[in-house]
LUMKE-353124 format. One record per residue (C-alpha): residue number from 1; x, y, z. Coordinates in steps of 0.02 Angstrom, whole numbers, plus 50000, padded with zeros to 5 digits. Layout:
// LUMKE-353124
REC num    xx    yy    zz
REC NUM     X     Y     Z
...
This chain:
// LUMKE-353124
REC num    xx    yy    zz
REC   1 49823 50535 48308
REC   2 49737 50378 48320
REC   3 49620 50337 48483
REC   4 49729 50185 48528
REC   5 49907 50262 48500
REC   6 49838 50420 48627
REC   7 49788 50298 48753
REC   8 49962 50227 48747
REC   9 50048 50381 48723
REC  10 49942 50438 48878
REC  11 50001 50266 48989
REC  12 50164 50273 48951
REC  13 50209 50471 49009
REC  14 50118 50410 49179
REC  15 50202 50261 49199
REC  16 50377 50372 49161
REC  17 50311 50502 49266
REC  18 50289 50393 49418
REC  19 50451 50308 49380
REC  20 50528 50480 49349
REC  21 50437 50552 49556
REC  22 50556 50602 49679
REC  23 50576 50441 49811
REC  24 50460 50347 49678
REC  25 50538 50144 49701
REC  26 50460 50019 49560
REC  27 50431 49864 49655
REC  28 50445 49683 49576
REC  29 50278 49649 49575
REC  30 50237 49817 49502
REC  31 50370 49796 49366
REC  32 50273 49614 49332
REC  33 50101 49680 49333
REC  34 50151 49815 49223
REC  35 50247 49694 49108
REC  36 50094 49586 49112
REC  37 49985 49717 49051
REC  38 50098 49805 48919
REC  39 50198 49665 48848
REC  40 50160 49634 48648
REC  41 50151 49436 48624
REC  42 50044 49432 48783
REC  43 49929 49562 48697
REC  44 49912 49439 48567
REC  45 49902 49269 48646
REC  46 49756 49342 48741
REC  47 49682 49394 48576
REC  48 49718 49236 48480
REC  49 49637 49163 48661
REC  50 49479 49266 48621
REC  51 49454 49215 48443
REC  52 49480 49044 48498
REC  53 49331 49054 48615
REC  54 49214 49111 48458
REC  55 49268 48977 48386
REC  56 49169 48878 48521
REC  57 48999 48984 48501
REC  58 49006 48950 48314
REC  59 49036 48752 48322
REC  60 48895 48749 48435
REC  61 48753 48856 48326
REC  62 48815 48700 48181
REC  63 48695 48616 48262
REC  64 48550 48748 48203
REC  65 48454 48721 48056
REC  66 48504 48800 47892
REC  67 48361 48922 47820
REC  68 48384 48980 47640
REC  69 48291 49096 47553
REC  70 48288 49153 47372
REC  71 48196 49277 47263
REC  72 48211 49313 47073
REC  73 48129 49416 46953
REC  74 48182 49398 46771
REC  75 48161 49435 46595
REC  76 48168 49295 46436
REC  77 48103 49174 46321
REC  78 48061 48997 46372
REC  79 48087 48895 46238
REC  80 48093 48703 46269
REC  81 48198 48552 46195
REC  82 48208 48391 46218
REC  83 48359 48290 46260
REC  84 48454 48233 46420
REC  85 48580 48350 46507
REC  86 48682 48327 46647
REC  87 48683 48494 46787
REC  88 48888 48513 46769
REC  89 48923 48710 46728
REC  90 48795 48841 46718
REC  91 48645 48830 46636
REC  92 48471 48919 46619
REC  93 48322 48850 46696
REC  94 48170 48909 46564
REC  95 48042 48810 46589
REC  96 47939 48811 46416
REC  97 47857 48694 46284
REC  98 47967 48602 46155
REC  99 47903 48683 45996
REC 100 47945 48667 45806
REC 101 48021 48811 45793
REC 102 48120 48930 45885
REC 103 48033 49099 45946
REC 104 48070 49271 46022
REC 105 47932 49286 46119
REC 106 48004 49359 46294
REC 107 47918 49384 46464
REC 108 47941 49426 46634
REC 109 47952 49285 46762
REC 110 47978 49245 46965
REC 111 48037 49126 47084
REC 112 48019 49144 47277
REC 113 48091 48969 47358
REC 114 48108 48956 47562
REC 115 48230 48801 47595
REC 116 48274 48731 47757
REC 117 48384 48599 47800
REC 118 48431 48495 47970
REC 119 48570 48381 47990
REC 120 48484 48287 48140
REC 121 48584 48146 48166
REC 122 48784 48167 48136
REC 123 48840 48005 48214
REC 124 48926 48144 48355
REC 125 49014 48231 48230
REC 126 48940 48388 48277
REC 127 48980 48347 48462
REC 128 49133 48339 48410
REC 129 49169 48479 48335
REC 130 49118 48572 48472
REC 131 49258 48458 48580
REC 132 49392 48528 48450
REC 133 49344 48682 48472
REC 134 49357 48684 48664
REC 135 49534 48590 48674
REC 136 49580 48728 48538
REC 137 49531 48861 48667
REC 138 49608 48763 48809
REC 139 49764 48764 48726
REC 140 49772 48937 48686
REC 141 49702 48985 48836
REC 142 49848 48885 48933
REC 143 49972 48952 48805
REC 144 49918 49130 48875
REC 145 49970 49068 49041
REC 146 50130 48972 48996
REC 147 50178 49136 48920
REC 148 50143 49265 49073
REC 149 50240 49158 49185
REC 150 50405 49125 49073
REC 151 50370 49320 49035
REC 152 50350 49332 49257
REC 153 50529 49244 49269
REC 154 50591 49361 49129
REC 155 50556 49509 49190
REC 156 50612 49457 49373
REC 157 50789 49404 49298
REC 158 50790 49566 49220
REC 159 50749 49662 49382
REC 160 50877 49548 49499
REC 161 50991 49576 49355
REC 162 50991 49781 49361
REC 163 50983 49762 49536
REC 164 51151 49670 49530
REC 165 51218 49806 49419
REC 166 51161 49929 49506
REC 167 51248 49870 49673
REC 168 51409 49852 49566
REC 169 51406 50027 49514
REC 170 51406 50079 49686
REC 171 51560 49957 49732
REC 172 51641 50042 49591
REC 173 51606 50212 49641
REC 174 51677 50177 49812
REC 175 51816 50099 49729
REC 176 51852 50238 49629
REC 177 51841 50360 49804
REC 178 51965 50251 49871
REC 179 52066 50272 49734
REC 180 52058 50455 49727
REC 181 52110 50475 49925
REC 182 52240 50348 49885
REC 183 52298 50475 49737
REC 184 52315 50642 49834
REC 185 52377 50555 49986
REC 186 52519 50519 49868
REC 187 52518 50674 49764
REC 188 52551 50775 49915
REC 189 52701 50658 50002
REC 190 52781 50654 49827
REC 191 52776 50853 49840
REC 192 52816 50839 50010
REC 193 52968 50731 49954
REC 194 52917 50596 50070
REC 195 52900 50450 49941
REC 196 52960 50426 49741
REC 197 52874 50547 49612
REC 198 52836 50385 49518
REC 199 52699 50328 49680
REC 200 52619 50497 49624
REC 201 52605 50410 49420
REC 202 52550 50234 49490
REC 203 52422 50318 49597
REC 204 52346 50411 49473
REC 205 52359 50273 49351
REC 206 52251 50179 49471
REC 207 52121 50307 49476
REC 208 52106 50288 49288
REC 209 52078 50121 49290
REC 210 51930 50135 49430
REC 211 51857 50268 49331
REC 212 51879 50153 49164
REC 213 51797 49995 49291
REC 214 51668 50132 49343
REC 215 51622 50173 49144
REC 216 51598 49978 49122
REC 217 51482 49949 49279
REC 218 51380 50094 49209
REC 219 51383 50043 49055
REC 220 51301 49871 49101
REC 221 51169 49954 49213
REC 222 51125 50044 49072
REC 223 51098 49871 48974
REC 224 51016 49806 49100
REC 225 50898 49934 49124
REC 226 50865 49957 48942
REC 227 50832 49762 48936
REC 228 50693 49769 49095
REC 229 50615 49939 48991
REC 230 50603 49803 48852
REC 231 50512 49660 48945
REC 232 50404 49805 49024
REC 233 50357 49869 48875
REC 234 50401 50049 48892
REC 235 50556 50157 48832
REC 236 50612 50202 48994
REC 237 50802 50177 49029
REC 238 50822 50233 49222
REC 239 50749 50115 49360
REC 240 50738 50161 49545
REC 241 50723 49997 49607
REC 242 50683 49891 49777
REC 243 50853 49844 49866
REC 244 50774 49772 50023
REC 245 50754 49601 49996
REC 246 50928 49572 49907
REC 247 51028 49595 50072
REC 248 50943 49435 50134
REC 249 50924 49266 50096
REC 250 50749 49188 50065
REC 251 50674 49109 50209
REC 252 50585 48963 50111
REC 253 50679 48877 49963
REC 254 50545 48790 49902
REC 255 50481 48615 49867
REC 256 50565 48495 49748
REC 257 50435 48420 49664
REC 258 50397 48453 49472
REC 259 50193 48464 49458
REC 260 50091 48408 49298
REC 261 50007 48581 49350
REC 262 50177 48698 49284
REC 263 50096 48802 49157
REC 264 50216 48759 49044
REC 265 50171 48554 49059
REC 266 49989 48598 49058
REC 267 50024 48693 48874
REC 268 50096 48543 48796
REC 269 49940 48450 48882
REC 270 49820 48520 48793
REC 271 49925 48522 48632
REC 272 49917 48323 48653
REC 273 49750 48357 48693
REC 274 49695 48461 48548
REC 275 49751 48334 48408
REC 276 49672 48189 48493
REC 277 49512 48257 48477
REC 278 49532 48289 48285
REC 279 49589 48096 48277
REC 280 49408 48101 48361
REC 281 49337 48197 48240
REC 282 49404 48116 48066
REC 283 49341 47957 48125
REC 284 49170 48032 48136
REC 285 49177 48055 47961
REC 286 49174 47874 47916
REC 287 48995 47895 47948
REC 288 48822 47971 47847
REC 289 48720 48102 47905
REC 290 48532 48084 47914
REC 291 48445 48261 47872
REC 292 48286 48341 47863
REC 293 48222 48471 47735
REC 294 48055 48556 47686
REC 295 48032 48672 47537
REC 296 47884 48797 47493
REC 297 47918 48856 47313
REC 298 47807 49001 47217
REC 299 47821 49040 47042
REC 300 47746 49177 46932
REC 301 47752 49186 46747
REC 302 47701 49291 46612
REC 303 47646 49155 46499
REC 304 47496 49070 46503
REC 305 47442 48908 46515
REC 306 47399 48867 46348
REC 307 47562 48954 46249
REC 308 47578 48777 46182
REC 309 47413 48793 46073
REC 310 47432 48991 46070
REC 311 47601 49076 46048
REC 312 47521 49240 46071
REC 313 47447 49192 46246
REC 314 47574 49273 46348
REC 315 47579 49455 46413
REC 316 47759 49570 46425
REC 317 47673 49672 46584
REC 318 47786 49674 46734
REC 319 47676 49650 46881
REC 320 47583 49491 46790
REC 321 47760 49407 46792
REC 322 47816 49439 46959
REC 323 47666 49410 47016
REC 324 47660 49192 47086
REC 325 47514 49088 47025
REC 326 47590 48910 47051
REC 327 47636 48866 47242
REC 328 47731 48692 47284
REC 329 47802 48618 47447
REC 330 47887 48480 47470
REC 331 47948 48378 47662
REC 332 48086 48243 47670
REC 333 48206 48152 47761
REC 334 48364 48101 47677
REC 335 48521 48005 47702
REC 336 48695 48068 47635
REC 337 48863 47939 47638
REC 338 49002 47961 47534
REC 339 49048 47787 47560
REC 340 49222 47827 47476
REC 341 49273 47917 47629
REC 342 49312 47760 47717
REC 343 49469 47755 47599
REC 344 49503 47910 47590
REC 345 49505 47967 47784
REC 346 49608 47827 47845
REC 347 49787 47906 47790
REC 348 49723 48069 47872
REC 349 49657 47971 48030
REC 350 49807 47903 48027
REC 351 49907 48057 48000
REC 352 49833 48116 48142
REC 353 49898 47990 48267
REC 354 50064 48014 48207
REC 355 50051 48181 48268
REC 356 49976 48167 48438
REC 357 50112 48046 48472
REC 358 50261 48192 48401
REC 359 50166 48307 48520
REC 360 50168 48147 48679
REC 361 50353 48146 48629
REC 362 50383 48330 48643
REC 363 50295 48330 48811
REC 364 50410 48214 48870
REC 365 50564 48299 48814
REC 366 50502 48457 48910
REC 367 50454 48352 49052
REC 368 50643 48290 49059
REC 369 50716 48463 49018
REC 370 50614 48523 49173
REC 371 50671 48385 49308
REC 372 50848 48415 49228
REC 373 50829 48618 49263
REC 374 50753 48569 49445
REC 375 50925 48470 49469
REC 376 51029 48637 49421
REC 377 50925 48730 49509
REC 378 50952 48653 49693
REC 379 51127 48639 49651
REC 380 51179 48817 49598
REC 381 51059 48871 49752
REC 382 51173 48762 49853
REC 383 51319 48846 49791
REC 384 51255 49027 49798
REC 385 51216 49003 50002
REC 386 51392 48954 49997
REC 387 51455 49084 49936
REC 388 51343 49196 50020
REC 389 51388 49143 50184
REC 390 51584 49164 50131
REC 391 51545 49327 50055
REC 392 51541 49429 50200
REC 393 51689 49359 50286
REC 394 51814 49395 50128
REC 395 51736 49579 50114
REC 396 51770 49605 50321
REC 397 51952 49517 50293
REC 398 52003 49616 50132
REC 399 51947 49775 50203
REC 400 52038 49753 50360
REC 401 52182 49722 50246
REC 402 52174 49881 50147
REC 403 52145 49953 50312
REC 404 52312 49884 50376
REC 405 52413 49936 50197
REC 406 52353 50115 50188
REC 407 52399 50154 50368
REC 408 52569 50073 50338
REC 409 52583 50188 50180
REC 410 52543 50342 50235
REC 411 52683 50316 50381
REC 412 52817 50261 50233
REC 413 52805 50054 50312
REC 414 52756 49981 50162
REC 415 52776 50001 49964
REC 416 52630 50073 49844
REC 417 52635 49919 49759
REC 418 52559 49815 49943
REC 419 52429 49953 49936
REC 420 52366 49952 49775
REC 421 52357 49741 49796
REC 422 52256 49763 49964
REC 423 52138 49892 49848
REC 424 52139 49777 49709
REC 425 52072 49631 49828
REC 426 51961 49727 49938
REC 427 51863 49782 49767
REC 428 51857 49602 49705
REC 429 51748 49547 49877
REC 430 51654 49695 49850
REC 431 51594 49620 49682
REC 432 51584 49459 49738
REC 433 51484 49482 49882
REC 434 51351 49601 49755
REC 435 51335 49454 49652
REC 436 51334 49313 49760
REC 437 51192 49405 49836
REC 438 51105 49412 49690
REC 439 51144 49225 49639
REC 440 51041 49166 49792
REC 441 50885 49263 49706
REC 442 50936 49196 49533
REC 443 50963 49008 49576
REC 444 50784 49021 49688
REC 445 50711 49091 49538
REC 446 50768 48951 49420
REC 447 50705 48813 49532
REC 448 50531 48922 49549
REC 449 50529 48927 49351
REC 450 50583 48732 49356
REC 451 50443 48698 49491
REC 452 50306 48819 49373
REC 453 50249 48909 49512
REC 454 50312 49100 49531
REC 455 50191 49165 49669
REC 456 50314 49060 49780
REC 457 50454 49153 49735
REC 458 50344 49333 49730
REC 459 50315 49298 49906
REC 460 50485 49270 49975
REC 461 50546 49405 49877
C-alpha cells in the first residue's frame, strides 16, 4: 500500500473512532477544522497556491545572467568552398581550405566555447514579470481563502442541517409513542366494548402512518449526515452532534455592512488585479533590450597549419585533435528591438484590457449579488425570530389540546376523530418549532456568508 493512502487510511479510522467513542460529541468547529484539513479542492487550491509562489522565485532569478557552456569532440574532413549561404536548417561547420579537388582526408577535431549573456536593461520588463507573478500568487492565494470560507458555510449548513433532522427524528419518535398509547388505549376499550371496533382500525392506522413519518425523518438524517461525511471528507454516516446552542437564539446578529475585505470580493480583486499587470507587461514589450555578452572560445584540430600547401600535414591521433591550440575571446554590448512588435502587440495589449474590464464587470455583479444576499439575509432572520418566538407558544397550546382530547377520550366525551386532529396538530408545532429553531442559525449564517466573515458566526454559535 502506498505511504500516502496508509496515512489516510490511518486518519480516517481515528477520526471514525473518535466519532464512533461512547459520549464522543463532534463540535462545529471540529467538524470545520476537520473539513478544512481533509477536503479535496482545498488540497488542491493550496497546491496550485504553492506552485504559484515558485513561480515568483523563478521570475526573479530572470534577472541572473545566462552562462552557457559547450564542448565537442569530433571526427571529419574539412573541406572548404566558396560561395554565400544563409544559416536556415542545419548545416556543418568544417572549417577548411577551398581546394581543387575534393579529398578524404579525415581528422579529429574540438571545440570548448564558455558564453554568457546579461539582459541589463529591460525597460522594467523583468520587474514586471516578477509583478505578474506575485498578483498570480495573490490570486491563488486569495482563491484558497475564498474557498475555505464558502467550504466553512458549507459544512456549517450541513451540520445545522443534520442537526435539524436529527431533532425531527426525535419529534417523530415521540409522535409515534403517542400514537402507540393512543392505539392500546383503544385496543383494550374496543375489547372492553367501551367504544366501536373500528376506533381500534383508525388507531392503529395512525400508528402506521407515524411509523411511515418516522421512516422519512430517518431517512433524511441519514442524507444529511451522509452529505456533512461528504464536505468532511470522510465516509462516516452517523454524527453525534452539539445540540446546545440550537435551543437559543444568537445574542449578536451581526453588522450590516458588506466589506471590500469578504474573501470572496478580495478573489475577484486580485483577478482584476492579475490581468492588469499583464496589460503592464505587454506594453513592456514595445521596447529593446540592451545586453551584455563575453565569449572565450578554444579550438583544437588535427590539421596543421599549412594543409593548404601540404595535404598530408595533418595527423588522425586522438589526443592531437582534442587537444586546443587556438584560444579567442570576445566582450560586447548589444541592442535587440524587433521594431515590428509595436504592430503586432497592440491587438494583444488591447486584448488585454478587454479582459480586465470582463473581470471589473464580474466583480461588480458579485458585488451586487452580495448586497442582494445581505438584503435576504436580514429579512429571513427577521422572519425566523418571528417564528421562533411563536414557536413555543403553538407547541404549549397544541399540547394542552391533545392533553384536553385524550382525557376526554379515554372517558368516552369525545370522538377518535377530535383526538387524532389534536395529535395531528400537536406533531405539526413539534416540527415547526425544530425548524424554526434551526432557521434562526440558517438565516444568521447567510447574512455571515453575505457579510464574508464566519468567525462572527463561529463565535455566537
Amino acid at each position: 500500500m502506498p505511504r500516502i493512502s496508509f496515512l489516510y487510511l490511518i486518519s480516517f479510522l481515528f477520526f471514525t473512532g473518535l466519532l464512533e467513542a461512547k459520549g464522543q460529541i463532534l463540535t462545529l468547529k471540529d467538524a470545520v477544522n476537520t473539513a478544512l484539513s481533509n477536503y479535496g479542492t482545498i488540497k488542491a487550491k493550496n497546491n496550485y497556491a504553492e506552485a504559484s509562489k515558485s513561480i515568483i522565485q523563478q521570475a526573479k532569478r530572470e534577472y541572473l545572467p545566462n552562462l552557457t557552456l559547450i564542448a565537442q569532440q569530433d571526427y571529419g574532413t574539412v573541406n572548404g568552398q566558396n560561395g554565400p549561404l544563409y544559416g536556415l536548417g542545419l548545416g556543418t561547420a568544417s572549417s577548411g581550405p577551398a581546394l581543387e579537388r575534393q579529398n578524404w582526408n579525415a581528422a579529429f577535431g574540438s571545440l570548448y566555447l564558455a558564453n554568457i549573456n546579461w539582459d541589463f536593461f529591460t525597460f522594467g520588463r523583468i520587474k514586471q514579470r516578477i509583478a505578474v507573478a506575485d498578483a498570480v500568487y495573490k490570486r491563488d492565494n486569495n482563491d484558497l481563502e475564498q474557498e475555505k470560507f464558502q467550504h466553512e458555510i458549507r459544512v456549517t449548513a450541513a451540520y445545522l442541517n443534520l442537526l435539524a433532522a436529527q431533532r425531527l427524528t426525535k419529534s417523530q419518535e415521540k409522535n409515534l409513542s403517542r400514537a402507540l398509547t393512543f392505539k392500546n388505549t383503544a385496543v383494550v376499550r374496543a375489547k372492553n366494548g367501551l367504544i366501536a371496533g373500528v376506533d381500534s382500525s383508525f388507531a392503529s392506522a395512525e400508528v402506521s402512518n407515524a411509523k411511515i413519518a418516522l421512516t422519512k425523518a430517518k431517512d433524511v438524517e441519514q442524507e444529511q449526515a451522509n452529505r456533512l461525511g461528504v464536505l468532511l471528507g470522510v465516509t462516516a454516516t452517523s454524527f453525534i452532534l452539539d445540540t446546545a446552542a440550537i435551543t437559543r437564539i444568537p445574542s449578536d446578529m451581526l453588522a450590516d455592512t458588506l466589506k471590500s475585505s469578504h474573501p470572496i470580493l478580495k478573489f475577484y480583486q486580485n483577478r482584476i488585479d492579475v490581468s492588469q499587470q499583464q496589460v503592464n507587461y505587454f506594453k513592456r514589450l514595445y521596447y529593446p533590450t540592451f545586453s551584455f555578452f563575453g565569449v572565450t572560445q578554444g579550438r583544437g584540430s588535427g590539421f596543421s597549419s599549412n594543409y593548404l600547401l601540404d595535404q598530408t600535414a595533418f595527423s588522425r591521433s586522438y589526443v592531437d585533435g582534442i587537444n586546443p591550440t587556438r584560444v579567442n575571446y570576445l566582450l560586447g554590448v548589444g541592442m535587440t528591438w524587433n521594431i515590428s512588435t509595436l504592430l503586432k502587440n497592440r491587438p494583444q495589449v488591447k486584448a488585454q484590457q478587454f479582459t480586465t474590464q470582463g473581470l471589473q464587470n464580474e466583480y461588480e455583479l458579485v458585488d451586487q449579488q452580495l448586497h442582494a444576499q445581505l438584503a435576504l439575509a436580514e429579512a429571513k432572520l427577521k422572519n425566523a425570530l418571528n417564528n421562533y418566538n411563536e414557536a413555543p407558544i403553538q407547541v404549549k397550546a397544541a399540547s394542552d389540546a391533545y392533553l384536553q382530547r385524550s382525557v376526554l377520550y379515554k372517558n368516552g366525551l369525545t370522538t377518535i376523530v377530535d383526538l387524532t386532529q389534536a395529535l395531528f396538530t400537536l406533531n405539526r408545532a413539534e416540527t415547526d418549532r425544530d425548524i424554526a429553531y434551526t432557521n434562526v442559525w440558517q438565516a444568521l449564517l447567510l447574512k455571515s456568508a453575505a457579510l464574508g466573515n464566519y468567525e462572527l458566526f463561529l463565535n455566537e454559535f
